[in-house]
PAPAVEX-826023 format. One record per residue: residue in one letter; y, z, x negated of N, C-alpha, C, CB in turn. Coordinates in nm, 2 decimals. Glycine has a CB too. Layout:
BEGIN
{residu: A&n.north: Y&n.up: Z&n.east: X&ca.north: Y&ca.up: Z&ca.east: X&c.north: Y&c.up: Z&c.east: X&cb.north: Y&cb.up: Z&cb.east: X};
...
! end
This chain:
BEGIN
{residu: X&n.north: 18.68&n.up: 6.04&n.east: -7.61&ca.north: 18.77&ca.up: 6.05&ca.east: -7.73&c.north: 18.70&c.up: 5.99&c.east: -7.85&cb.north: 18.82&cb.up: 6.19&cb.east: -7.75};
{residu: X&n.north: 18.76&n.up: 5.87&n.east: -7.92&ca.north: 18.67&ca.up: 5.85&ca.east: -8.04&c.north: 18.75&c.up: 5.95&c.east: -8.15&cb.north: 18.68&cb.up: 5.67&cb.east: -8.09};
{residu: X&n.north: 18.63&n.up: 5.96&n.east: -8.25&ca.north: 18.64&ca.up: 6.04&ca.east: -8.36&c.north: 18.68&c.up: 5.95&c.east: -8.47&cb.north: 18.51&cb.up: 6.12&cb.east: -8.39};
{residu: X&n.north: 18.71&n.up: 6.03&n.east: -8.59&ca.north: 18.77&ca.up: 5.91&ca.east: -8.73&c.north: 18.62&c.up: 5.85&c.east: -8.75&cb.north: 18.85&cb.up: 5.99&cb.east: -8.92};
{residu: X&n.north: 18.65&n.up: 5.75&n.east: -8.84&ca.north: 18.55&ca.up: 5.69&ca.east: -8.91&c.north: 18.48&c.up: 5.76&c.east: -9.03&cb.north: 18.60&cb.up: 5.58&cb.east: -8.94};
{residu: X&n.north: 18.37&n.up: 5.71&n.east: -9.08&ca.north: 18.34&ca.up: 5.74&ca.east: -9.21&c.north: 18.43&c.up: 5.72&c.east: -9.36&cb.north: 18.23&cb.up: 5.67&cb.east: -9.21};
{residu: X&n.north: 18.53&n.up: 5.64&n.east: -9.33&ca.north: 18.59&ca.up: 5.60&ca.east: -9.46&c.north: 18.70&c.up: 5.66&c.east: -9.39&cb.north: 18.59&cb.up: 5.43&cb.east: -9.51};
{residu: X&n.north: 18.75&n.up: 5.67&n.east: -9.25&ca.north: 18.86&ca.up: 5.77&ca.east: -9.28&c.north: 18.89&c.up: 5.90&c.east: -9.31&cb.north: 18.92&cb.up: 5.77&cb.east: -9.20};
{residu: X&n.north: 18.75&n.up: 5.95&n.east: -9.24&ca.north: 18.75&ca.up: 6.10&ca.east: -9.26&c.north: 18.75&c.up: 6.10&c.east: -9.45&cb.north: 18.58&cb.up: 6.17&cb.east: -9.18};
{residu: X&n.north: 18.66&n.up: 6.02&n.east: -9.51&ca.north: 18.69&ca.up: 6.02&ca.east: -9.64&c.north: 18.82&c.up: 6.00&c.east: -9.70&cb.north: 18.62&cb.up: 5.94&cb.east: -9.68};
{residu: X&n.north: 18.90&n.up: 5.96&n.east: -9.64&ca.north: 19.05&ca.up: 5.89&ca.east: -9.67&c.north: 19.12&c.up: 6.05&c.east: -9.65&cb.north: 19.11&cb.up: 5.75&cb.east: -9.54};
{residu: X&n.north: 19.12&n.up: 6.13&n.east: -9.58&ca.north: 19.17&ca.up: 6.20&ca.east: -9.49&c.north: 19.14&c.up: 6.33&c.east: -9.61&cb.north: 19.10&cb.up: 6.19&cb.east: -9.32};
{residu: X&n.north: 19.02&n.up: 6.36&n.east: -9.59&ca.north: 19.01&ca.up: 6.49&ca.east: -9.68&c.north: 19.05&c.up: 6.47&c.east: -9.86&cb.north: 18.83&cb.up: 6.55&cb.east: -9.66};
{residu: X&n.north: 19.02&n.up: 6.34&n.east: -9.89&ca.north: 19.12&ca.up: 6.30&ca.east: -10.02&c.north: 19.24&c.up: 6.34&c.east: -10.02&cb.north: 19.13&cb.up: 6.16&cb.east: -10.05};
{residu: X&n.north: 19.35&n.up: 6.28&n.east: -9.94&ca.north: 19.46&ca.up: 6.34&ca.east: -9.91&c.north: 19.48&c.up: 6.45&c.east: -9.90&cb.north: 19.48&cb.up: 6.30&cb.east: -9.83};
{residu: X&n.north: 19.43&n.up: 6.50&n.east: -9.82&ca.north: 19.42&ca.up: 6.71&ca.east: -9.80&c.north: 19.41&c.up: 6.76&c.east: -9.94&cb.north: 19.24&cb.up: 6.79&cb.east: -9.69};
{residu: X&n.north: 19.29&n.up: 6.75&n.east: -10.01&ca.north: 19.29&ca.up: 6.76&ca.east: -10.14&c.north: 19.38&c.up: 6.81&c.east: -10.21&cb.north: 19.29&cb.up: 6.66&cb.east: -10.19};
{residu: X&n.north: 19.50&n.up: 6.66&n.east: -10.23&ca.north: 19.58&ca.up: 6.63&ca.east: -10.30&c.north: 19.72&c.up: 6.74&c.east: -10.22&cb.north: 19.58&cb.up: 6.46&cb.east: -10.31};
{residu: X&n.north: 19.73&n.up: 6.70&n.east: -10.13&ca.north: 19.82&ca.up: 6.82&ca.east: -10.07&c.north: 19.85&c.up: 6.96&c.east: -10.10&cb.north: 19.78&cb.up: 6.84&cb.east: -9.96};
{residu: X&n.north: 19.71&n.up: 6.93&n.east: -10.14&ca.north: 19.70&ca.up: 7.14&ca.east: -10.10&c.north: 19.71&c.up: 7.18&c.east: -10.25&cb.north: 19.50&cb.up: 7.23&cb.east: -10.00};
{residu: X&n.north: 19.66&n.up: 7.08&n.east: -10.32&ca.north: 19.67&ca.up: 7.07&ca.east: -10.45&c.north: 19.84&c.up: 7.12&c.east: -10.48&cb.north: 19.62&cb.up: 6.91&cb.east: -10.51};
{residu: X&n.north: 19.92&n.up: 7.05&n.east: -10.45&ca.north: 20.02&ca.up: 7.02&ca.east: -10.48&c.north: 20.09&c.up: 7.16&c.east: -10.44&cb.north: 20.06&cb.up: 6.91&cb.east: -10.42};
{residu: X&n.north: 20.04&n.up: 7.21&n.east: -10.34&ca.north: 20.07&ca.up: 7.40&ca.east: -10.27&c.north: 20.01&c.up: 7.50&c.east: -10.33&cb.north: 19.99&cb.up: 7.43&cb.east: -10.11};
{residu: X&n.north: 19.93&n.up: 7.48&n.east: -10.45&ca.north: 19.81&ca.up: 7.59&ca.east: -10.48&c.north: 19.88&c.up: 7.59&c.east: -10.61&cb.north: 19.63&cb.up: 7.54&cb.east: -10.48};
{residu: X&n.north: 19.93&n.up: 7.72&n.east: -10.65&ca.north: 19.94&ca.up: 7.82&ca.east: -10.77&c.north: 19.80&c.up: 7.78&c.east: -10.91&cb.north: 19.92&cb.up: 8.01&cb.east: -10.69};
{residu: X&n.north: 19.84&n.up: 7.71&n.east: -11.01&ca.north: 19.76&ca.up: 7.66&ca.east: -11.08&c.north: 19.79&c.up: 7.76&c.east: -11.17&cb.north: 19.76&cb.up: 7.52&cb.east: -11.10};
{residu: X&n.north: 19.67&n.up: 7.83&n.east: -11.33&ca.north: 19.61&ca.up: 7.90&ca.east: -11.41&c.north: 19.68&c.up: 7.80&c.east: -11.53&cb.north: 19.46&cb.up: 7.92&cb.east: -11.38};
{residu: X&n.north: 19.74&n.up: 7.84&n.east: -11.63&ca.north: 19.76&ca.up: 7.77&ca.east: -11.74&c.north: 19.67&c.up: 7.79&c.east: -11.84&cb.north: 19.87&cb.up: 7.77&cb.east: -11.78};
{residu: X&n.north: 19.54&n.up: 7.87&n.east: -11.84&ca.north: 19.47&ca.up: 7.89&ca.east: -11.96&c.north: 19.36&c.up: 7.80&c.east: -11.98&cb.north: 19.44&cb.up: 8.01&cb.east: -11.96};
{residu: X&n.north: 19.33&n.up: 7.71&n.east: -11.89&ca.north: 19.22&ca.up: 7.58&ca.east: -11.94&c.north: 19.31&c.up: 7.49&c.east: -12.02&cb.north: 19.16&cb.up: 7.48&cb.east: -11.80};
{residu: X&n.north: 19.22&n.up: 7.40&n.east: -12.09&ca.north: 19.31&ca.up: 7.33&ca.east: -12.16&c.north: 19.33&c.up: 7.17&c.east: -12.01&cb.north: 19.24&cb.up: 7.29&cb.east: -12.35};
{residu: X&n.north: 19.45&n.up: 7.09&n.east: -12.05&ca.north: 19.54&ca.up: 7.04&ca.east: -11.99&c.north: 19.41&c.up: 6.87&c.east: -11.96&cb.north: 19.71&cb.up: 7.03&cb.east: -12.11};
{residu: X&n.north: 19.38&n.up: 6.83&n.east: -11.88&ca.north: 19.28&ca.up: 6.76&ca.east: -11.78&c.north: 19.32&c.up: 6.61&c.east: -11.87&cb.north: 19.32&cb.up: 6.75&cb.east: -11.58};
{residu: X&n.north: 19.22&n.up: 6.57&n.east: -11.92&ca.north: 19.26&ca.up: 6.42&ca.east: -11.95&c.north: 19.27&c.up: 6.33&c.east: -11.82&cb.north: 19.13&cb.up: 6.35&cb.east: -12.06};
{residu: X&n.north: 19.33&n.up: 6.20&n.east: -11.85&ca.north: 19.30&ca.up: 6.06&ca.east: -11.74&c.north: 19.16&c.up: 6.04&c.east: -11.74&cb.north: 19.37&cb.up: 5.90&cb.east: -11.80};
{residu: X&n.north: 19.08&n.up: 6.03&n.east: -11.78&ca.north: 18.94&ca.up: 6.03&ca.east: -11.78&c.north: 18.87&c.up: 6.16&c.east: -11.67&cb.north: 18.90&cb.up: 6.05&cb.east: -11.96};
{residu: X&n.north: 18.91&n.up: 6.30&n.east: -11.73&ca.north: 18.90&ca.up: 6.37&ca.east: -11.60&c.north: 18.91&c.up: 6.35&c.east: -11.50&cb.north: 18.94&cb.up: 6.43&cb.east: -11.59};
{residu: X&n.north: 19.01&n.up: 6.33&n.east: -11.49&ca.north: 19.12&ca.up: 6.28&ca.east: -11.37&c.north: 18.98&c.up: 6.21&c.east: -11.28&cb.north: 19.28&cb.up: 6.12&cb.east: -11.44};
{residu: X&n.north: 18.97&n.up: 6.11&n.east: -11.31&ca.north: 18.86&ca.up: 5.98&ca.east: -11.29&c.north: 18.73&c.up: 6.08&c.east: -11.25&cb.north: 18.84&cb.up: 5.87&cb.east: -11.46};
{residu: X&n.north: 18.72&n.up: 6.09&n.east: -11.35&ca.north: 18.54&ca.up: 6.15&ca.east: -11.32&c.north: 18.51&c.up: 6.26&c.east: -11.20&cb.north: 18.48&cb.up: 6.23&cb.east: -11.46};
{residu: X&n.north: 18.63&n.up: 6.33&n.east: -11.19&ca.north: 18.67&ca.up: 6.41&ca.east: -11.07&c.north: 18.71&c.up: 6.33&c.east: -10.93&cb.north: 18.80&cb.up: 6.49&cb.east: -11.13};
{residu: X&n.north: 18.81&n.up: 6.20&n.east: -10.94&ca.north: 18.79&ca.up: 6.10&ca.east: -10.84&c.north: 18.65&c.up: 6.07&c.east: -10.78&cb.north: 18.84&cb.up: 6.00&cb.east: -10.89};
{residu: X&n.north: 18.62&n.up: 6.05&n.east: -10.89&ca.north: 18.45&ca.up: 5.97&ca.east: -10.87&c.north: 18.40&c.up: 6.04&c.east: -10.75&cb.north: 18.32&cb.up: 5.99&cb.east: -11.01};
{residu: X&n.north: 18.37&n.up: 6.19&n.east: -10.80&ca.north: 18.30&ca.up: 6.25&ca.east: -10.78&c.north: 18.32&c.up: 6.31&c.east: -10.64&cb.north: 18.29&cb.up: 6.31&cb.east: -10.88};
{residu: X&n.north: 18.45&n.up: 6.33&n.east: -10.57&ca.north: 18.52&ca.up: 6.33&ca.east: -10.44&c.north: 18.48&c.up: 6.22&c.east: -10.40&cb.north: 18.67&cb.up: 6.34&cb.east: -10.43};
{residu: X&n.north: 18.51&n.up: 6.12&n.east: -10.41&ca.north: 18.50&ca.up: 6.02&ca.east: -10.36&c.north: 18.34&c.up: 6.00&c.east: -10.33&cb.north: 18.58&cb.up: 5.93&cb.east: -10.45};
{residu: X&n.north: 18.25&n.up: 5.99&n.east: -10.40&ca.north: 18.10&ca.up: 5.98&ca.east: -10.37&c.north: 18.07&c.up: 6.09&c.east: -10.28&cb.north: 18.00&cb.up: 5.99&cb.east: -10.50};
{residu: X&n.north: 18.06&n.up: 6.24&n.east: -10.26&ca.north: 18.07&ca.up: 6.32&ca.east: -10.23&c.north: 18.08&c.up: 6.28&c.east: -10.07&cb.north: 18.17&cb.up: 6.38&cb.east: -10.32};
{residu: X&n.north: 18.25&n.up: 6.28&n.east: -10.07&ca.north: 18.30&ca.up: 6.29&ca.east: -9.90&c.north: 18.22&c.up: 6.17&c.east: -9.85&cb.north: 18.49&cb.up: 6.26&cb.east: -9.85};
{residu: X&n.north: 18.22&n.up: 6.07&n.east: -9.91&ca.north: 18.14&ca.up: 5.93&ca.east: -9.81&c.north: 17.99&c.up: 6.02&c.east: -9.77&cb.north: 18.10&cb.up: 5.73&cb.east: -9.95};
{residu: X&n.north: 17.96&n.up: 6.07&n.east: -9.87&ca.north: 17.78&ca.up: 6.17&ca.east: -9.83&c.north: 17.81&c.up: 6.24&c.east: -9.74&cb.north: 17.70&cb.up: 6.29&cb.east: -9.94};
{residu: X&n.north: 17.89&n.up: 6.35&n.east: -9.70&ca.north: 17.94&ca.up: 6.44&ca.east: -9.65&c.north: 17.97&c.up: 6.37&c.east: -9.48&cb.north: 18.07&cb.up: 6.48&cb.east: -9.74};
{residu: X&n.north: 18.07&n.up: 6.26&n.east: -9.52&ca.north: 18.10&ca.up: 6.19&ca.east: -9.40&c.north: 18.02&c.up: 6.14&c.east: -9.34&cb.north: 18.18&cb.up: 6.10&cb.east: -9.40};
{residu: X&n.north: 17.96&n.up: 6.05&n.east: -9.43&ca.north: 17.82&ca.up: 5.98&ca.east: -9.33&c.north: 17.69&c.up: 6.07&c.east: -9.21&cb.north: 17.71&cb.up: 5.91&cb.east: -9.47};
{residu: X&n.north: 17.71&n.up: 6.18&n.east: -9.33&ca.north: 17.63&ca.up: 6.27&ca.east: -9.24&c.north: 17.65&c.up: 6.39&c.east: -9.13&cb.north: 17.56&cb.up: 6.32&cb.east: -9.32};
{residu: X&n.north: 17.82&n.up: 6.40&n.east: -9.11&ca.north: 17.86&ca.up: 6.51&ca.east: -9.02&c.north: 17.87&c.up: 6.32&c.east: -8.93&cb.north: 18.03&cb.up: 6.65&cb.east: -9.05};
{residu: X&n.north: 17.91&n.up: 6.23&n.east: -8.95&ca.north: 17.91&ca.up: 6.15&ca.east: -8.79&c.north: 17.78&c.up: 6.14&c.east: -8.79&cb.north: 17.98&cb.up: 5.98&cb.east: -8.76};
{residu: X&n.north: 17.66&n.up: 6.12&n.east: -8.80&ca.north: 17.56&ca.up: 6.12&ca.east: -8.77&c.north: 17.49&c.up: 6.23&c.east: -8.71&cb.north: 17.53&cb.up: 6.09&cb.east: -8.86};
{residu: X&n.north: 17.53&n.up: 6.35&n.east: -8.76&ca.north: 17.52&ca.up: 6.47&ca.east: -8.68&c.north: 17.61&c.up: 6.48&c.east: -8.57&cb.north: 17.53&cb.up: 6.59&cb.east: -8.75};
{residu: X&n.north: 17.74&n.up: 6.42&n.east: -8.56&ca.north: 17.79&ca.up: 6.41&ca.east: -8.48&c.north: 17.81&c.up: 6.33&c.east: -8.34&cb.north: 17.84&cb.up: 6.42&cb.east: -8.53};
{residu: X&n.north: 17.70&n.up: 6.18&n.east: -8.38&ca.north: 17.65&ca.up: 6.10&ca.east: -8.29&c.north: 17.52&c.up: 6.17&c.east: -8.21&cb.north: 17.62&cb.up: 5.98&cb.east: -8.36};
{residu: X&n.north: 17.45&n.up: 6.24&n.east: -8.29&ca.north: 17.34&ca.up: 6.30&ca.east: -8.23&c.north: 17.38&c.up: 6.43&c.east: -8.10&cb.north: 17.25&cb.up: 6.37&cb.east: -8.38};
{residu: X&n.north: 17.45&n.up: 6.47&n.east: -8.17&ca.north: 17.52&ca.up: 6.60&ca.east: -8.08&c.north: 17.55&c.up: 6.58&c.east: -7.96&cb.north: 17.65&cb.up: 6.66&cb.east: -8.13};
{residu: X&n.north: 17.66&n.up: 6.44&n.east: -7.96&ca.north: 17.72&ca.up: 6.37&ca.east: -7.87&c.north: 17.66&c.up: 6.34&c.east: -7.76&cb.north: 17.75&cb.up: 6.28&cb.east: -7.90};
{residu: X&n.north: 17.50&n.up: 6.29&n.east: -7.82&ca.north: 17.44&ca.up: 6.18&ca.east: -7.70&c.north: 17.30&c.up: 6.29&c.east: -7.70&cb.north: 17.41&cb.up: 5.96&cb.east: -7.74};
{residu: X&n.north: 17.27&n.up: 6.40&n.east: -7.75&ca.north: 17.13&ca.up: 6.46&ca.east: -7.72&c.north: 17.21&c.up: 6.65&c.east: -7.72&cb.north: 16.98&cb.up: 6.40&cb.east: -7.89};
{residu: X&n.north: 17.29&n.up: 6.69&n.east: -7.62&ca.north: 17.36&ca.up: 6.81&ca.east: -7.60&c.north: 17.27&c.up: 6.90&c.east: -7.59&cb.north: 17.45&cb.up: 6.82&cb.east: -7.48};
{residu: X&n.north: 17.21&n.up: 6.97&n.east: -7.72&ca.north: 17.15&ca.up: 7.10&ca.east: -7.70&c.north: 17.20&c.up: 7.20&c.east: -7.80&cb.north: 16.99&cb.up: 7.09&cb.east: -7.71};
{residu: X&n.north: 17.16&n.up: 7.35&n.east: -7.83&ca.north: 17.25&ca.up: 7.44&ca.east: -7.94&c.north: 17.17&c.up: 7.37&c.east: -8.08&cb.north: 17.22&cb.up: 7.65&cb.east: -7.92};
{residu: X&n.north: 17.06&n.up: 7.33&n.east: -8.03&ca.north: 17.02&ca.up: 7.24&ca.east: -8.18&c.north: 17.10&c.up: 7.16&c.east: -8.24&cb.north: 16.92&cb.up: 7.14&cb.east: -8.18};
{residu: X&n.north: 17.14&n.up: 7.06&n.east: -8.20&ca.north: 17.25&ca.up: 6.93&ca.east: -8.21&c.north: 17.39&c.up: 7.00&c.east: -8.24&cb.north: 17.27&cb.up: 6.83&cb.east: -8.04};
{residu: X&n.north: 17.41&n.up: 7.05&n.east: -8.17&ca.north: 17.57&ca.up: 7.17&ca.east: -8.19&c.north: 17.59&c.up: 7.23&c.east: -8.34&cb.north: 17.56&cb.up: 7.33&cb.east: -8.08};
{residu: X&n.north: 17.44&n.up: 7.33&n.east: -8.33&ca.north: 17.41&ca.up: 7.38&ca.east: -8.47&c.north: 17.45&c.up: 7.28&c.east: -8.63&cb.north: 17.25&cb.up: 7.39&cb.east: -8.46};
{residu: X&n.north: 17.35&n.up: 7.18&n.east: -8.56&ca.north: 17.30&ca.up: 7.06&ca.east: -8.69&c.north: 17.47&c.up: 6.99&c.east: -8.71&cb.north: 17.16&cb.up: 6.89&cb.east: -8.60};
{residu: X&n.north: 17.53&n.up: 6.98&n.east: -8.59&ca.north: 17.67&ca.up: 6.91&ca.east: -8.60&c.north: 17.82&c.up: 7.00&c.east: -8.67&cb.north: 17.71&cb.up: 6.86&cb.east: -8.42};
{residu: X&n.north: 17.80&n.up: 7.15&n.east: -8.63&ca.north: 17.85&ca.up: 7.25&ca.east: -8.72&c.north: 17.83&c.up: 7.24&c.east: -8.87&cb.north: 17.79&cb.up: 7.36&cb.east: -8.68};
{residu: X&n.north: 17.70&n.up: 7.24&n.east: -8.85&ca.north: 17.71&ca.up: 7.32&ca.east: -9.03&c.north: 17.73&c.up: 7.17&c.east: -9.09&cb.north: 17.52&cb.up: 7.42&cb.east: -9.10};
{residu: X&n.north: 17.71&n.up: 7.04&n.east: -9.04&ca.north: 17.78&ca.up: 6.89&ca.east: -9.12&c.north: 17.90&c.up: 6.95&c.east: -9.13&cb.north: 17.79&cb.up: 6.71&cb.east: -9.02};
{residu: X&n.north: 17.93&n.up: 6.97&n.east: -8.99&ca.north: 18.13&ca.up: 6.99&ca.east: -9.04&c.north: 18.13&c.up: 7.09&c.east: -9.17&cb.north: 18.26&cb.up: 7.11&cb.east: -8.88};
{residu: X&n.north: 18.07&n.up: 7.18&n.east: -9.10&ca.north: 18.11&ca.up: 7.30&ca.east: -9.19&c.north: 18.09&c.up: 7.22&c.east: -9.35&cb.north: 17.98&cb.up: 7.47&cb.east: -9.17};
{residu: X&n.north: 18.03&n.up: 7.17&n.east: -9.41&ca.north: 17.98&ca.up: 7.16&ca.east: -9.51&c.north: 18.12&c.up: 7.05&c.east: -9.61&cb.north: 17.81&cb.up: 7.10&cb.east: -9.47};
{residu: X&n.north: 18.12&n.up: 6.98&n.east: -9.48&ca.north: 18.24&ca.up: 6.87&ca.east: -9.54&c.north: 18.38&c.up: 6.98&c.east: -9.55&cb.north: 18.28&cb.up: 6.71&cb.east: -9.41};
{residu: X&n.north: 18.40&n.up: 7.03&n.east: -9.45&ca.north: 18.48&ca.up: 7.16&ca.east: -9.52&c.north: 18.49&c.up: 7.24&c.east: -9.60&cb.north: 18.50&cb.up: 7.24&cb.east: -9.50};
{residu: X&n.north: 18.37&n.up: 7.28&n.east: -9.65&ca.north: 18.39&ca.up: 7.37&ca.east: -9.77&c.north: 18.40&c.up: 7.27&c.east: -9.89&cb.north: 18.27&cb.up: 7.48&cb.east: -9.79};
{residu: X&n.north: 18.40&n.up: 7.14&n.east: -9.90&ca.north: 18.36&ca.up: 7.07&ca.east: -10.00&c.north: 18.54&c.up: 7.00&c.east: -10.00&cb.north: 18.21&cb.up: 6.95&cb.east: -9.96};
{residu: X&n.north: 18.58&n.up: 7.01&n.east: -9.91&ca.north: 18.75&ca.up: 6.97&ca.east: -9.92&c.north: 18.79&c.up: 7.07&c.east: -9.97&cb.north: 18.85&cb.up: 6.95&cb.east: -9.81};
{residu: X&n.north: 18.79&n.up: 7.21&n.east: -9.96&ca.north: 18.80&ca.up: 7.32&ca.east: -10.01&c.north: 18.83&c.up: 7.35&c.east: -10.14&cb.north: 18.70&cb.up: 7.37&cb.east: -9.98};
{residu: X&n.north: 18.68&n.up: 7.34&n.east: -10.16&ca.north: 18.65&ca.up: 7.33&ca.east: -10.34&c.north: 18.73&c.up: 7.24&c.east: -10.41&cb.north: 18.48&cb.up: 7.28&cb.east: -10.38};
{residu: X&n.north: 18.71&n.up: 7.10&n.east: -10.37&ca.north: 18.81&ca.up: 6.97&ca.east: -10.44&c.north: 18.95&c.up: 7.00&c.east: -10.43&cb.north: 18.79&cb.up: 6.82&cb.east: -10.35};
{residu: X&n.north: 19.00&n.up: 7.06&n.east: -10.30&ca.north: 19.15&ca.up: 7.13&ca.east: -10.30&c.north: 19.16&c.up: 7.24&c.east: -10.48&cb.north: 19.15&cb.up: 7.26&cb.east: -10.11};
{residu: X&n.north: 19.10&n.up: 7.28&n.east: -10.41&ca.north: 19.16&ca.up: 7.41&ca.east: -10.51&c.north: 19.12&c.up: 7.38&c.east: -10.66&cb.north: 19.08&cb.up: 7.57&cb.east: -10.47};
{residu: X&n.north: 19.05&n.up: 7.29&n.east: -10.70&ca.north: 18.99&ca.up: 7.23&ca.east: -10.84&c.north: 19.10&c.up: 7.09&c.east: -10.85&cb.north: 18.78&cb.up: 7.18&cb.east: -10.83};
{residu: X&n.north: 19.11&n.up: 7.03&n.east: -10.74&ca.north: 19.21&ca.up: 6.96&ca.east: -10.81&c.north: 19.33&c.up: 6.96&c.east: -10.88&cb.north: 19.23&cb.up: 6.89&cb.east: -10.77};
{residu: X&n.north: 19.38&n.up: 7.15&n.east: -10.86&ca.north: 19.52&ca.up: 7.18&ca.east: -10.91&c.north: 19.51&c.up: 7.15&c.east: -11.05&cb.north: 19.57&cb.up: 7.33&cb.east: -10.89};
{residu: X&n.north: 19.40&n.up: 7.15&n.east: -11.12&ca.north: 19.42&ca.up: 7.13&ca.east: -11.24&c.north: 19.47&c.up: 7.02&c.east: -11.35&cb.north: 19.34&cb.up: 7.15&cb.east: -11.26};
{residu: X&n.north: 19.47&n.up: 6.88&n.east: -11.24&ca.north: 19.52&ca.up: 6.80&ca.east: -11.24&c.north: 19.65&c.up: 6.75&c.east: -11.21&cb.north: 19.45&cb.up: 6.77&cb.east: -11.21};
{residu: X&n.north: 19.72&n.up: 6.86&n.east: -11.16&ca.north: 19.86&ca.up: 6.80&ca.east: -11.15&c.north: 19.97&c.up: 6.96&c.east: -11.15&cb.north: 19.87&cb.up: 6.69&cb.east: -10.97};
{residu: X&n.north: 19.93&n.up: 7.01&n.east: -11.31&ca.north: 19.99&ca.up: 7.11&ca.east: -11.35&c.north: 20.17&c.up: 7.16&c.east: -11.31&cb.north: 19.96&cb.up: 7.07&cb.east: -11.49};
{residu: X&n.north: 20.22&n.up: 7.08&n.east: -11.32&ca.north: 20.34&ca.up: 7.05&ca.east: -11.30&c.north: 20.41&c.up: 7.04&c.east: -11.17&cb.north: 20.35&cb.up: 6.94&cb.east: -11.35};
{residu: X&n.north: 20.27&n.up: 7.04&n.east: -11.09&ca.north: 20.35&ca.up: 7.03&ca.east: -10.97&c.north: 20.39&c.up: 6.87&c.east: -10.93&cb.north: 20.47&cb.up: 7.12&cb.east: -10.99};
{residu: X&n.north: 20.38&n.up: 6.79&n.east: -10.92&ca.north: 20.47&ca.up: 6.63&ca.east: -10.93&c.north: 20.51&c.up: 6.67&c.east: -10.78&cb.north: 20.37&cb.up: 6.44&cb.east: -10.95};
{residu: X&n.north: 20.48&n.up: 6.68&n.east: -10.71&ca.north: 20.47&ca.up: 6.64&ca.east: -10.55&c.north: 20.60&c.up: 6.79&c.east: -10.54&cb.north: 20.26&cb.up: 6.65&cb.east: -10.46};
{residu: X&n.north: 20.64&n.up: 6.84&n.east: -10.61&ca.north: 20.70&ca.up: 6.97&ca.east: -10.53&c.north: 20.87&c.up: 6.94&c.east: -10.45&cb.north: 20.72&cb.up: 7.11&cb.east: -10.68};
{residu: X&n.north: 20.89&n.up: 6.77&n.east: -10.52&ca.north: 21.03&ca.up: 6.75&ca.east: -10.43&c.north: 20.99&c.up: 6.68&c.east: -10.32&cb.north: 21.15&cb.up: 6.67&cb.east: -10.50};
{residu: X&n.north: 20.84&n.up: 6.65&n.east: -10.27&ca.north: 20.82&ca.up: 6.62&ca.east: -10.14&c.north: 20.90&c.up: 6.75&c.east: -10.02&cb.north: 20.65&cb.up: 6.60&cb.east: -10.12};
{residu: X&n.north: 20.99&n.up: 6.74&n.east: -9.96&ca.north: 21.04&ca.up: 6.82&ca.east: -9.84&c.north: 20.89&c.up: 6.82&c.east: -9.75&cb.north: 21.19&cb.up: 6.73&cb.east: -9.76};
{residu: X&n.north: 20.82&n.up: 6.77&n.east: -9.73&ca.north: 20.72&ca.up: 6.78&ca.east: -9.64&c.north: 20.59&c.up: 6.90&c.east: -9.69&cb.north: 20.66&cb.up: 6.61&cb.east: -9.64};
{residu: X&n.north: 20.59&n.up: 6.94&n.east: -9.82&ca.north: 20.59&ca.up: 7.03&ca.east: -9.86&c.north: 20.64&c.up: 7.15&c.east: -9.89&cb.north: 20.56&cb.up: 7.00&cb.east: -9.89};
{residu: X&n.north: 20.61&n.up: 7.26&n.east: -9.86&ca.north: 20.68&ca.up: 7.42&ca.east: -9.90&c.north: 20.65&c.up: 7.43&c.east: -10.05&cb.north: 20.60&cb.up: 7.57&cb.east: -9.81};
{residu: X&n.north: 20.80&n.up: 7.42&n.east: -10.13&ca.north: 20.79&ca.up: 7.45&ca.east: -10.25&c.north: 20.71&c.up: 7.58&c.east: -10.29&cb.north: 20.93&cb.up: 7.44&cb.east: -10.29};
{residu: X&n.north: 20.65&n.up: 7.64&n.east: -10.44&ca.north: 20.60&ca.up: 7.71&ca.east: -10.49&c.north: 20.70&c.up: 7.80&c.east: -10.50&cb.north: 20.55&cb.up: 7.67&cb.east: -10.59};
! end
């Protein structure tokens, strides 16, 4: 079975992100995210998962072709790590889309 790529998995948890974003009960007492935020918060996902990604397939190539609880271990905690990092970016990027935009997607469960 092939696995995603490096730029998809990066594609993929951007999306999730933004999804879950769109699902997550946002705080009105920060003040309101500039376009510049916006951005520097992109950036920063974006650099992020490509690090993240590059190194769970790499742990994940290793795992693949050298099967010991080492490799398994090493290939877990990659995942694990790019997970908790969609996580964090999920739940921090509510702040960015206060309003909800996405709430007449039907593919989402309204708030």
């Amino acid at each position: 079975m092939k696995g995603l790529g490096v730029r998809d998995s990066g594609v993929a948890l951007v999306v999730m992100c933004v999804m879950a974003a769109a699902c997550t009960q946002t705080s009105s007492s920060s003040a309101p995210a500039t376009p510049s935020d916006a951005k520097s918060f992109l950036d920063q996902v974006n650099e992020t998962t490509l690090k993240l990604g590059v190194a769970q397939s790499q742990a994940g190539w290793v795992q693949q072709n050298f099967i010991t609880d080492d490799t398994e271990a090493i290939a877990a905690r990659a995942s694990q790590a790019a997970n908790d990092a969609g996580a964090r970016f999920a739940k921090e990027s509510t702040k960015y889309d206060p309003d909800n935009f996405f709430k007449g997607n039907v593919n989402i469960r309204p708030r």
